[in-house]
C-alpha positions, 0 to 999 in steps of 0.5 A, spaced: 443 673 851 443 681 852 446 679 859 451 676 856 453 680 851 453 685 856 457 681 861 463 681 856 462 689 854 463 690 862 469 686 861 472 690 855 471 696 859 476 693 865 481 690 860 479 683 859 478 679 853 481 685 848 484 680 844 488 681 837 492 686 835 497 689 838 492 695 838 486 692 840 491 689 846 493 696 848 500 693 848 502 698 842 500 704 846 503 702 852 510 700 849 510 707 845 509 711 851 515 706 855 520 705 850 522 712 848 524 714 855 529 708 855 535 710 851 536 703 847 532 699 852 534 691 853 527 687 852 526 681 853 520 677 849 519 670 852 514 665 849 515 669 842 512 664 837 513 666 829 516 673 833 510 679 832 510 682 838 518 682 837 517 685 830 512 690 833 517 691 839 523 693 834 517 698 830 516 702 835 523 702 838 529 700 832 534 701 838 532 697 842 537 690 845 531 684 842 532 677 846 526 673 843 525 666 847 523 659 844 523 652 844 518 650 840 522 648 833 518 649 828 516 657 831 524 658 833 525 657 825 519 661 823 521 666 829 529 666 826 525 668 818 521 673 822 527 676 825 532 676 820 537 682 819 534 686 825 540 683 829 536 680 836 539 674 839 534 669 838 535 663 844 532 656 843 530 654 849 524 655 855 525 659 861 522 656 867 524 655 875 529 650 873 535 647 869 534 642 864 528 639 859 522 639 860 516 636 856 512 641 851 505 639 849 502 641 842 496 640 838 497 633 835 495 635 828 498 643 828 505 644 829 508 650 832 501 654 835 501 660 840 497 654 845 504 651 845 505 649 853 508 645 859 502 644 861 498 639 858 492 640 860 491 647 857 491 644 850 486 638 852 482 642 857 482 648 855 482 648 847 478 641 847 484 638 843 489 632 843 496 634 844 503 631 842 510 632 846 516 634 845 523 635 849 525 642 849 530 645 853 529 650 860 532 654 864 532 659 869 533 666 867 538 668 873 543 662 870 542 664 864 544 672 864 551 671 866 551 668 858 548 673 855 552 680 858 546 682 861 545 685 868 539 689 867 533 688 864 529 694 861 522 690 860 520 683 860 515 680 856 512 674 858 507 669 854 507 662 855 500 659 857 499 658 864 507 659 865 508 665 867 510 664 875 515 661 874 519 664 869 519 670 874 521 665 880 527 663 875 529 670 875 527 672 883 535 674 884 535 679 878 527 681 880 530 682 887 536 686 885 532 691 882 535 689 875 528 688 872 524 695 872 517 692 868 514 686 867 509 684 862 505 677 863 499 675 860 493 672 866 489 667 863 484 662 863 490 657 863 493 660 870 487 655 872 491 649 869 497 651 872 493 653 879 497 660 879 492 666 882 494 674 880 495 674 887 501 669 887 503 674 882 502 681 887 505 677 892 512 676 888 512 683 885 511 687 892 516 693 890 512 693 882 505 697 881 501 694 877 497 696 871 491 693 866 492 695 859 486 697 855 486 698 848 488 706 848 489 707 856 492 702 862 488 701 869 493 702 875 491 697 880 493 700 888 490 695 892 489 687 891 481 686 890 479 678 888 473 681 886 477 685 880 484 681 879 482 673 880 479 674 873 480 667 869 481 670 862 484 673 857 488 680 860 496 684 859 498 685 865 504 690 867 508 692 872 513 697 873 518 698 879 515 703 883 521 707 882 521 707 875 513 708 875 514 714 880 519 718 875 516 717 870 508 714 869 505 718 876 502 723 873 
């Protein structure tokens, strides 16, 4: 047992399997330390949920622009409560590599959880539960901008169970034109399900430095080492355009 534990507490140290608040993330100091230098910042939340990360973005940074992400009927409606009066735009749909509906997997016997996914098997396989579909619309990032009058994109959160990739892959023009300057994406054990690797990510974020968050720090990662990056658990990963972190993180 004391291997174990020690195992876990060696994790910690690296950024992995900090869960909870946004504190014990280290998604609160990160978002201190980067929304201030961005005058009234364009954030995208998607996969909000009931909306608290949103909530903790508009705390920090009451000027920023919020546009929160959800398909889930039941988490859209408690995200609109969360949100109400703070002037975010709150859109009802998935964000993916396509345009449409796709299925959407649930616990047959809870409505509306943070484990809502596209992939079925993250709630069968990975939370051990019996799952229930919906339809819900899809989109991709890049055709949807246009619509919302945004061409630039001072961060993007993404939080959606194993889907992550190709979120991005929706918006591979607007990240290729520069218009994206950080990306926030949760690396878990549901990219097993969706047989997505961290390298997958390195490899599509080539002008992106890539940083681990720890409750009160971040870990820069420079080179890609699978003994440290494919780490199928629970970890913030952000990742900043080079540019931008050059001006304004390199120390």
């Amino acid at each position: 047992m004391s291997e174990i534990n020690g195992f876990y507490a060696a994790l910690n140290q690296v950024g992995i399997l900090n869960s909870g608040s946004m504190e014990e993330t280290g998604e609160k100091y990160f978002l201190e330390r980067y929304l201030p230098i961005r005058p009234n910042p364009i954030v995208f939340d998607v996969g909000a949920c009931n909306g608290d990360y949103s909530s903790g973005v508009r705390a920090i940074s009451p000027s920023a622009r919020l546009f929160a992400f959800e398909p889930h009927p039941s988490s859209f409606e408690r995200l609109k409560s969360t949100l109400a009066g703070t002037g975010a735009t709150l859109i009802q749909t998935a964000l993916g590599d396509e345009n449409g509906t796709t299925r959407f997997y649930d616990y047959a016997d809870r409505d509306g959880t943070a484990h809502a996914t596209v992939y079925k098997d993250v709630i069968h396989q990975i939370h051990k539960g019996t799952s229930k579909t919906i339809e819900v619309p899809i989109r991709r990032l890049d055709d949807l901008l246009p619509n919302l009058g945004v061409d630039h994109i001072d961060f993007l959160k993404i939080d959606t169970e194993g889907h992550e990739l190709s979120v991005l892959h929706g918006a591979a023009k607007t990240i290729a034109d520069g218009r994206v300057d950080a990306i926030q994406f949760e690396f878990n054990e549901t990219h097993v399900i969706s047989r997505t690797f961290f390298k997958d990510f390195w490899d599509f974020l080539p002008d992106y430095r890539f940083m681990r968050l720890l409750p009160k720090n971040v870990i820069t990662i420079t080179d890609y080492n699978p003994i440290f990056c494919e780490i199928f658990a629970f970890q913030n990963i952000v990742c900043v355009r080079k540019d931008v972190y050059a001006r304004h993180f390199r120390q």
